[in-house]
Every structure is written in structure tokens, then in C-alpha cells.
KENU-279872 format. One line per field, with one value per residue (C-alpha): residue number from 1; y, z, x. Coordinates in steps of 0.1 Angstrom, whole numbers. Example, Ala and Ser with C-alpha at 12.3 -4.5 7.8 and 13.67 -1.06 7.14 Angstrom:
<pts>
num <- [1|2]
yy <- [-45|-11]
zz <- [78|71]
xx <- [123|137]
</pts>
This chain:
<pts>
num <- [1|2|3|4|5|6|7|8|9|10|11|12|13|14|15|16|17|18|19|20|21|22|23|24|25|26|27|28|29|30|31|32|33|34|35|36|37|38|39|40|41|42|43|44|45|46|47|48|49|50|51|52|53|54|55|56|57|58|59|60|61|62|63|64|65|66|67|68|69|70|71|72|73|74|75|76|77|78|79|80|81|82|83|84|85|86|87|88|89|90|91|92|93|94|95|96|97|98|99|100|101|102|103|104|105|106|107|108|109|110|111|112|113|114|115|116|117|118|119|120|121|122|123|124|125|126|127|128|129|130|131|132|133|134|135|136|137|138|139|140|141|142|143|144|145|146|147|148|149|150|151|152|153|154|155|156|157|158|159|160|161|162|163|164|165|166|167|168|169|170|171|172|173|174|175|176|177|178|179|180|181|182|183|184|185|186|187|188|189|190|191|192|193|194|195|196|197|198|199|200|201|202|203|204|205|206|207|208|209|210|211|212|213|214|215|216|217|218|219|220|221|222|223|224|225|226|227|228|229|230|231|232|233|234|235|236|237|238|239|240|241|242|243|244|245|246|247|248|249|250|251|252|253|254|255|256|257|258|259|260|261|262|263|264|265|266|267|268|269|270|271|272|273|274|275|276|277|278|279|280|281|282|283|284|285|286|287|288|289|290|291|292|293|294|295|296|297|298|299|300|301|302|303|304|305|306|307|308|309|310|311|312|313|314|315|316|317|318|319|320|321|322|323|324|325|326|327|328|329|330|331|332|333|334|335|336|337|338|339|340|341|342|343|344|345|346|347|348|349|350|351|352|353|354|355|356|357|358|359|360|361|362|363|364|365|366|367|368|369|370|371|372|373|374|375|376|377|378|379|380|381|382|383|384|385|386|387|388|389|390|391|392|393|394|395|396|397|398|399|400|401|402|403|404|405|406|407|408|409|410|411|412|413|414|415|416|417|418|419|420|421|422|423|424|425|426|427|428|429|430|431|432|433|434|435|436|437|438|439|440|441|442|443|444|445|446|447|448|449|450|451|452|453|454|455|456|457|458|459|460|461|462|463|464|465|466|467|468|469|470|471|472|473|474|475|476|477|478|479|480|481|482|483|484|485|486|487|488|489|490|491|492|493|494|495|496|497|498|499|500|501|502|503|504|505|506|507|508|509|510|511|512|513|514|515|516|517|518|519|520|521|522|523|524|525|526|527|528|529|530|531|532|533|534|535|536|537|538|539|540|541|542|543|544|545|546|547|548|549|550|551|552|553|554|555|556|557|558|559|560|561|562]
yy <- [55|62|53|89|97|69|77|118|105|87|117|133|105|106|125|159|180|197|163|153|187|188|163|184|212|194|166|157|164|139|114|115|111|79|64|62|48|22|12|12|-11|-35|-61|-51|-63|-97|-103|-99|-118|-148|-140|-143|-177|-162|-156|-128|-125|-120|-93|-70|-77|-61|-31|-23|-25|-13|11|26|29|40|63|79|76|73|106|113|129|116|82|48|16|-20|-51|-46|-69|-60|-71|-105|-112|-110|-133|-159|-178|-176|-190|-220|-225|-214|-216|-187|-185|-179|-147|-133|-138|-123|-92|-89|-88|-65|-39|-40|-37|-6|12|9|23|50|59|58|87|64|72|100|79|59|92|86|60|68|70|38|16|26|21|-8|-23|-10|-32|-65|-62|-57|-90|-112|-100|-105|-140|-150|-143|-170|-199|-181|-169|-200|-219|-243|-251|-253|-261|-247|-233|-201|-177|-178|-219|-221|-198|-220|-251|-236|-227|-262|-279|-252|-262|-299|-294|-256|-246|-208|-196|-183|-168|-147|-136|-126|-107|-92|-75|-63|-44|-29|-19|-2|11|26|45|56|68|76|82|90|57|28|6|-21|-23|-25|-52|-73|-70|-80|-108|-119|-112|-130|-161|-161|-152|-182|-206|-200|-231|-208|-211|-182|-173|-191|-183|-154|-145|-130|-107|-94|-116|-104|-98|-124|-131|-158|-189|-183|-213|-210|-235|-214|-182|-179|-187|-162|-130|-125|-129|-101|-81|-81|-75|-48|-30|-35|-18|7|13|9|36|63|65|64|94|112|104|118|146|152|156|181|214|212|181|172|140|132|100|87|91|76|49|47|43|15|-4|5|-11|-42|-48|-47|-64|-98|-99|-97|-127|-96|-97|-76|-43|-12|23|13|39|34|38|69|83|78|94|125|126|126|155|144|166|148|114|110|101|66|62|63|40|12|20|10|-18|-29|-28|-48|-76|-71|-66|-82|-113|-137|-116|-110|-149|-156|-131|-154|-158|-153|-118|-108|-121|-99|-69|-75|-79|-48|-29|-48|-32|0|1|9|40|35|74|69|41|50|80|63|38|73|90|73|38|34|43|18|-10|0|2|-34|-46|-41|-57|-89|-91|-82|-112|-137|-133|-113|-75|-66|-82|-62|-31|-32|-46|-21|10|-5|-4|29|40|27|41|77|72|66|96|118|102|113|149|161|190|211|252|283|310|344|365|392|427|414|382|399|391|429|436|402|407|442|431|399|423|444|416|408|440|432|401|382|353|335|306|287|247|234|194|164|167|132|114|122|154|168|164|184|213|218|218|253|266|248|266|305|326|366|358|365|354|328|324|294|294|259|265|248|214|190|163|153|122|113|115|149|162|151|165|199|195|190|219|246|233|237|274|285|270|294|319|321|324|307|316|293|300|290|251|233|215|180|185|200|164|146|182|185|146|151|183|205|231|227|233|267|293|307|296|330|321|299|325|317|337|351|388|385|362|383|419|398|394|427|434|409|421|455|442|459|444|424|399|370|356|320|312|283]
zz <- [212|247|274|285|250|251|282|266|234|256|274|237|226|260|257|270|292|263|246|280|286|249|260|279|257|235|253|241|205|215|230|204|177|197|208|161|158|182|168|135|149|168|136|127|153|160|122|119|153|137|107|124|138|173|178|182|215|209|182|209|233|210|200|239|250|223|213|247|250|212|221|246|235|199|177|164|181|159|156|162|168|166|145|109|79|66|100|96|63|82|111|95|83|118|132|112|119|156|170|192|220|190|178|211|211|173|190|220|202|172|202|211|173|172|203|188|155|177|197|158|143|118|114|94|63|58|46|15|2|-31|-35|-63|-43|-10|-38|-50|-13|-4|-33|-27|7|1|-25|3|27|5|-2|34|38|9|33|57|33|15|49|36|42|22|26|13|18|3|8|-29|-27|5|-12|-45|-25|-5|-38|-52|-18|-24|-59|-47|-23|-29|-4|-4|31|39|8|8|43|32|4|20|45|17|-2|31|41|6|0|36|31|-3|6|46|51|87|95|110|82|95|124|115|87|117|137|112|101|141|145|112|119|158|148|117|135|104|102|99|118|149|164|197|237|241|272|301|311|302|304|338|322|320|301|271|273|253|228|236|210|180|197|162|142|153|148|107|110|142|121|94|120|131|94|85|116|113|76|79|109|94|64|85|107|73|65|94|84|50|67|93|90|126|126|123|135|153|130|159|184|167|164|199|208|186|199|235|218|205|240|260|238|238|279|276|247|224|185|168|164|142|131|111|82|79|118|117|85|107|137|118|102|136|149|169|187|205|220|241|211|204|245|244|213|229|266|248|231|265|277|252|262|297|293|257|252|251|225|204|204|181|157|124|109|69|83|97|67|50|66|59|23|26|40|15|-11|4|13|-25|-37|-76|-83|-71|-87|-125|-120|-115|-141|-166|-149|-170|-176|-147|-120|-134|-137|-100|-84|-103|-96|-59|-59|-71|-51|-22|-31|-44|-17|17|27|32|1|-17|-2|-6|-46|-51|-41|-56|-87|-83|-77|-109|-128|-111|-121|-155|-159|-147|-171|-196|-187|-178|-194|-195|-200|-205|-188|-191|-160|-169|-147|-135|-114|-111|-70|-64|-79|-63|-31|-33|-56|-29|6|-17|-21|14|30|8|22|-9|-12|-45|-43|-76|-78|-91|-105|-100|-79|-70|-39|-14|-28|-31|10|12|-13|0|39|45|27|53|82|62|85|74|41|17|-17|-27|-62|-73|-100|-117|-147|-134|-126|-146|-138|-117|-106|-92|-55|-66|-77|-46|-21|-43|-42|-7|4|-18|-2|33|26|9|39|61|41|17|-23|-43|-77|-101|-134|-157|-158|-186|-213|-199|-166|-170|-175|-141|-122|-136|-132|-92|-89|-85|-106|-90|-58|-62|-56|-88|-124|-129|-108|-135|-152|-182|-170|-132|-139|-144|-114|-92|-106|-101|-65|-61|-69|-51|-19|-27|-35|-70|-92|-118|-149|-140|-166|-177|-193|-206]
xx <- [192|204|176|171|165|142|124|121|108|82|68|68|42|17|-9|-15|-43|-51|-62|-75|-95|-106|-128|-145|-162|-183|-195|-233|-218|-192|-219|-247|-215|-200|-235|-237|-203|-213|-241|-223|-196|-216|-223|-192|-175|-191|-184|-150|-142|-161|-142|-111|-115|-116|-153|-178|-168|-132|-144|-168|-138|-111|-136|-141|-102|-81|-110|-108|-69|-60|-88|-68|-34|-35|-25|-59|-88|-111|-99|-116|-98|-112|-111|-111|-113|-78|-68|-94|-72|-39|-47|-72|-38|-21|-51|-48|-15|-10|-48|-58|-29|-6|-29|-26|9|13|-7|16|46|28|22|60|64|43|60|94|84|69|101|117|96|90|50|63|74|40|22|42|26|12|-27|-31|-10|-36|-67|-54|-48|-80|-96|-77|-87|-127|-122|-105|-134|-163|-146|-143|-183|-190|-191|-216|-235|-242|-248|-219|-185|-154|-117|-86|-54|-67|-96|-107|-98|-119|-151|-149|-154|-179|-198|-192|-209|-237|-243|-244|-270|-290|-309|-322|-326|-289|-282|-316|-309|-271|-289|-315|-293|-266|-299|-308|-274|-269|-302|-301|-267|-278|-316|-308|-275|-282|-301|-279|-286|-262|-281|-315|-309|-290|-322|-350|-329|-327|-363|-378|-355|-369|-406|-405|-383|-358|-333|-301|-271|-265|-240|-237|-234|-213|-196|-221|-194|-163|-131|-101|-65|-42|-11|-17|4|31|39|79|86|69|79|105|82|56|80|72|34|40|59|30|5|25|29|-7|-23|9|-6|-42|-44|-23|-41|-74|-62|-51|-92|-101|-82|-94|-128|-119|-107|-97|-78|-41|-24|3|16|41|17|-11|14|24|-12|-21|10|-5|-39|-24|-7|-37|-62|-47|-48|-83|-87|-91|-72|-47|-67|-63|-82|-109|-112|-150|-158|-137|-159|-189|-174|-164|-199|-220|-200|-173|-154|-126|-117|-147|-167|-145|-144|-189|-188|-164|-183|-214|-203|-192|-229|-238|-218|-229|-267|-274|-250|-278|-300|-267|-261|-293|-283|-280|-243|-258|-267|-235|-223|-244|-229|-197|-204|-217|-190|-169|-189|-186|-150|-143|-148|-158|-150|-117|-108|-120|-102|-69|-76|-79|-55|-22|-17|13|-10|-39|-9|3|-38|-46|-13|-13|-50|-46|-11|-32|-54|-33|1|-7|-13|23|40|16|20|59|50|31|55|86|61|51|89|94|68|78|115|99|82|111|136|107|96|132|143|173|157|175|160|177|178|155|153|120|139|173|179|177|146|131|137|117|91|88|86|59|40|42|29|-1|-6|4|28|37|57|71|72|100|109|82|55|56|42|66|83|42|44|75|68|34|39|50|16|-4|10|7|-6|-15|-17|-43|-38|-12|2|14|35|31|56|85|65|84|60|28|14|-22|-11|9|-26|-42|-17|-21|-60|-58|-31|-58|-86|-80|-60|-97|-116|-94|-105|-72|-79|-53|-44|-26|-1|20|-1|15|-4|11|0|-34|-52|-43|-49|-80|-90|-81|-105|-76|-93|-124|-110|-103|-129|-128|-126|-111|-81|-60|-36|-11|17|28|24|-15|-21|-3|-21|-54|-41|-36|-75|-87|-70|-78|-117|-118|-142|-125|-137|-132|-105|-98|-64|-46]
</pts>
């Protein structure tokens, strides 16, 4: 890539006054909304910096600075950046091995990482990743982090090379010497957390159970350990010494870093999607401005940072409107570490502990997952599969398993459903009468389309993009007879595509389902999501005359067929 290619595809990725200005219209939606988040990720992000091996402090640093820049440059308006526990699990072993100035080295060179996939286009490809292999990473990564809290929450240590190593001896010191305080604390704040977001979703449950903790262990002189002297204010820039000698050495953990917060924001943004009519990322730029992220944290003493899928859920929730909500939750956070840093420093570590079990707890959704594990026995292999790899070897290996296992268990199924058919050309689909019967169709603002081959995780992204941008239309028929095969992230994309064309006020009407397929579409809601049960037809001609009344607004039966 020439550098004036470089240099266009640059000004493609910074952002625009319309992202700027956007900020603009709803700005006490975007407040109240960013003031919740940051409330939300305070505990958060004092536990995963202690996590981390870097400190609370390094953890409220890296929420402030690369929330504030992703914020900004990053692809989604809806977005929040910050230290994560997927993140934790990547640099807990560099740590070990490197100590802090090799982290903020691992960070710098991540950003760079970032950029260049960025100026690639390559955001565009991690979409594609099937939805067992994310479920399954998703689950090896709340094990790790429930793991890493045993030691804090048993008031113990342990040693090992390991995090289930280093929580078995941690439990094995316990057992030799019990003592009750830290684990009720730990427990105490895990019911409150999960109690709160089942009972009063709206309350900041993380928050409150941080503060009681802090407040019985002041008021009863509690024997617990806290978390220290934090900084009184916030760190200048400077460049971390670079350890020139390791500098080789530090290129695959940066490279790891790099693919993790790559993965872990895109499929946060695709969240944020999910839960927004509105909203549409820009995958390359959101990659651009985590790489901007991961460059500026580390000259602040700040980790390796990445969208945080849970942070983004709550940002959604409260309202948000635009980037100004993540700008108010990391401008808050940075008050706190200007106006609170000696209160914060007596908060108990069992507590944060707590929390994190908590949001360990919460990071899998149970639905989800026993859907996959009915859905066919390849996906429930892929999900567990990429789980325990997740646990057992590190987040990347496991991602890469777990799609070269889901490739195969695709290539599977199409070696299995294909079919050779014989179709005579009947008057009906002769090109002549098709291209009238298709312009009649469209002057009644009705479009049917037909799938044809495997609905698989990435063709499901390219069959189904040119509905979402349908504009005068109706009613679309979908004629599902030609599906030679569907998996569970197939489904989902399909689910997904009908549900946002009814929220824009366009019905869709399915036909021609096979028998084969009609198990995973109904596990994945893809019935449901339609606005009738009426609108499942057998054969093409009687979805598209029930189009024709429902555009004309005749009353009709509704009509369900196989």
C-alpha cells in the first residue's frame, strides 16, 4: 500500500462532524446514561487492574484514557472502552514474565498492531466468527476470571504457573488455616450484585455492595486486606522504558493483545448493535480507535484496553445517544481519582473480588448456551471445545481452535445436506414471465428473494446484507426452499436481518422451510421474530398472495403451514 493510499485510508477512519455534532442533540440523555456506566465501571475497574498485576490505579487510569479516546475515534457511538477481564487473562502471564514496563510495551506495540489492521480493512472479517465459538470463548473466559478471584477471596495466597494451579493452592492454604471473614465478604457482595440485577435492574448493585463492604469493615475494624494508597492525581505522559533486550520476545504476547481487544470490541460494537435500531458500526474504525486507545494508555501507566461488552449493555440501557455518554463515564471516573483516591483505597480486596465474581457470573448467558448445546451436537463440541481451550492454553489459541473446528463441522454438514435437484422450468419462472411477475411485485412494494446453498456463518452475512438496506418496501418474501443447510449463527444472522426489517415497520413472510431446518430456526427465535404466526407459508404462491392482502390491508385468516 502506497503512502498516499495510506494517508487516504487514514482520513477514511477519523471521525467526522457528524459523529462530533451527534454529540450534541441529546446531551442530558447522554449524561444521566454515562454518569450509570461510570458508576457501573468504577469496581470494575479497580478490580481488574489489581487483577492484572498492575494495580487499581493502573485500572481507573486505563478506564479514563483509552475510554476517552476510543470514545472519540472508535467506530461505535455507543461504545465503552476500558480494562476487561478477557484482557486481565491475556496480560496476567506477561506480568510475570516481563513485570510492568514490559505490559506497557505489549500495549504500545498492540496499538500499532491495531492501526495496521485498521488501514487493512480487516475489521470486516472478525464478524465471521461463528456464535458457539464466541459462547464458548465467552465461558472460558468467565472460568479464568472467577479463578483469578479465588486467592482474594479466600484472603490467601497460592502459587502456580496456572490460574486453576494458582486457585487450587490458594484453596489448599485456606483449608490449612480457615478463617471466615474474606469469603463472607466475597459472598455477600456476589448475592447483592445478583439479587440487585435480578430484583432492580436499574440500581447499581456493584456499587452499593462495594460500599457496605467498605463501610462495615471501617465501622467493625474488619481484619481484611484493602486495597492500598492510590495515586492523589493523575499520572503526566511519558514513554515507558523499553526493555531493548526482550523487545523480540514481546512481539507474540503484542500480537495476542492485539487479536483479543481486535475480537472482544467488534463483537461488543455488534452488541451494541443488536440493541439499537439506530446503530451500525464501522468495524475498521472501531478498530482504528482502539489501536489509538492502546497507544495512549500505556504513556499514562495505563494497560492494554478493549470495549467491554457488559459496560456497553449498560450504556445502551440508560439511553445513550452518542459518544458523550463513554466521554461523562471516563470524566467521572477521572474525578474519582482526583477527589476520592483515599476513600477508594480502604475499599476491601474480598469485595472487589466479589464483584468480579459477579460479573463472571453474569458474563454467561445460560439461555444461550443450552440452546447451543440442543441445537446439534457439532456446535455443543465447537462452544465446550473452545471453553476449556480457552481455560487450559490462552484466548487466541482458542479462538483459532475453535473456528478451524467449526470450519470443520460446517464442511461436514454440507458434504451431508448436498443435493443435486431437478427442477423443470415451469411457465411460472420462465425469465420472461419472471421479470414481469418480479416488476409487479415491485410496484406493490413487495420483494421476494430466494436463498440458495448453506446458510452458514459467513455466507448468512452475505446473503442477508442487501435486505438490511431495503428501502420502499413493504413486505418481503423469503423463499427458504433452496437452504441446503443452516447452522446456529445462520439462524441468528436470519433472526436478526427480520427483526430489525419489522422494527422499520417491514413484515416478512417466510416459505418453502424444510423439515431439516425447521429445529435450529425455531431454537434461535426465528419464528418468533416475525410479527405473525400466520406468516410461515409452505409454498411461494401463497406467501406472496398473502403479501398482496396485507399491502392492500384486506382482512385475511391468519394461516400456519408446514
Amino acid at each position: 500500500m502506497t503512502p498516499n493510499r495510506v494517508a487516504a485510508r487514514a482520513r477514511a477512519l477519523s471521525p467526522t462532524r457528524d459523529d462530533l455534532g451527534a454529540m450534541l442533540h441529546s446531551p442530558r440523555r447522554d449524561l444521566v446514561a454515562g454518569l450509570t456506566v461510570g458508576v457501573v465501571a468504577l469496581p470494575l475497574a479497580l478490580g481488574f487492574g489489581i487483577s492484572s498485576g498492575l494495580g487499581a490505579g493502573a485500572g481507573l487510569v486505563t478506564a479514563v484514557v483509552a475510554g476517552i479516546a476510543a470514545a472519540l475515534l472508535g467506530g461505535s457511538s455507543l461504545q465503552v472502552t476500558g480494562p476487561t477481564g478477557a484482557m486481565t487473562v491475556v496480560l496476567i502471564p506477561i506480568v510475570a514474565s516481563f513485570g510492568a514496563p514490559g505490559v506497557l510495551v505489549v500495549g504500545l506495540l498492540a496499538g500499532l498492531v491495531l492501526l495496521a489492521m485498521a488501514v487493512a480493512g480487516l475489521g470486516t472479517y472478525v464478524r465471521f466468527i461463528p456464535l458457539p465459538v464466541v459462547e464458548g470463548f465467552t465461558l472460558g473466559i468467565a472460568l479464568i476470571i472467577a479463578l483469578q478471584q479465588v486467592p482474594l477471596a479466600l484472603g490467601t495466597t497460592g502459587s502456580g504457573d496456572h490460574v486453576y494451579a494458582t486457585a487450587t493452592s490458594s484453596a489448599l492454604a485456606w483449608l490449612r488455616d480457615p478463617h471466615g471473614l474474606a469469603p463472607l465478604m466475597t459472598l455477600a457482595v456476589v448475592a447483592v450484585m445478583l439479587l440487585g440485577s435480578r430484583f432492580r435492574p436499574g440500581l447499581p448493585a456493584s456499587l452499593l455492595a462495594v460500599v457496605l463492604a467498605t463501610g462495615a469493615a471501617e465501622l467493625f475494624h474488619l481484619d481484611v486486606a484493602r486495597i492500598g494508597a492510590l495515586p492523589s492525581g493523575f499520572p503526566a505522559p511519558r514513554l515507558p522504558a523499553v526493555p531493548w533486550a526482550q523487545l523480540p520476545d514481546l512481539l507474540l504476547p503484542a500480537l495476542a493483545v492485539a487479536v483479543l481487544a481486535a475480537l472482544e470490541s467488534l463483537l461488543s460494537a455488534s452488541v451494541a448493535d443488536a440493541m439499537s435500531v439506530s446503530e451500525r458500526h464501522d468495524p475498521d474504525r472501531e478498530l482504528f480507535g482502539q489501536g489509538v486507545a492502546n497507544l495512549v494508555s500505556p504513556l499514562f501507566g495505563g494497560l492494554p484496553a478493549t470495549a467491554a461488552i457488559a459496560r456497553t449493555a449498560v450504556n445502551v440501557r440508560s439511553g445513550a445517544t452518542s459518544r458523550l455518554a463513554s466521554v461523562v463515564h471516563a470524566v467521572f471516573l477521572l474525578l474519582v481519582v482526583l477527589l476520592l483516591a483515599p476513600l477508594v483505597g480502604r475499599i476491601p480486596l474480598a469485595a472487589l473480588a466479589g464483584v468480579l465474581v459477579a460479573t463472571a457470573l453474569r458474563m454467561v448467558e445460560v439461555g444461550s448456551v443450552r440452546t447451543l448445546l440442543h441445537a446439534g451436537r457439532g456446535d455443543a463440541v465447537v462452544l465446550l471445545g473452545t471453553a476449556a481451550a480457552t481455560v487450559a492454553l490462552d484466548l487466541v489459541t482458542a479462538v483459532v481452535l475453535g473456528v478451524v473446528a467449526a470450519g470443520a463441522v460446517a464442511l461436514r454438514r454440507m458434504a451431508r445436506s448436498a443435493v443435486l435437484e431437478q427442477v423443470p422450468l415451469s411457465g411460472e419462472d420462465a425469465p420472461a414471465a419472471h421479470e414481469v411477475e418480479e416488476h409487479a411485485l415491485l410496484d406493490e412494494h413487495i420483494v421476494a428473494y430466494r436463498l440458495d446453498g448453506p446458510l452458514f456463518f459467513a455466507a448468512a452475512h452475505r446473503a442477508l446484507l442487501e435486505l438490511s438496506t431495503l428501502s420502499d418496501v413493504r413486505v418481503v418474501v423469503l423463499r427458504m426452499s433452496h437452504v441446503a443447510a443452516v447452522d446456529v449463527t445462520g439462524a441468528s444472522v436470519l433472526r436478526d436481518t427480520i427483526t430489525r426489517l419489522e422494527q422499520r415497520g417491514v413484515t416478512v413472510v417466510l416459505s418453502g422451510v424444510r423439515d431439516q431446518h425447521a429445529g435450529v430456526l425455531g431454537a434461535l427465535g426465528v419464528f418468533a421474530s416475525l410479527a405473525h404466526e400466520g406468516h410461515l407459508f409452505a409454498s411461494t404462491p401463497d406467501a406472496i398472495r398473502h403479501a398482496r392482502l396485507h399491502v392492500a390491508r384486506v382482512p385475511h385468516p391468519a394461516e400456519v403451514s408446514g
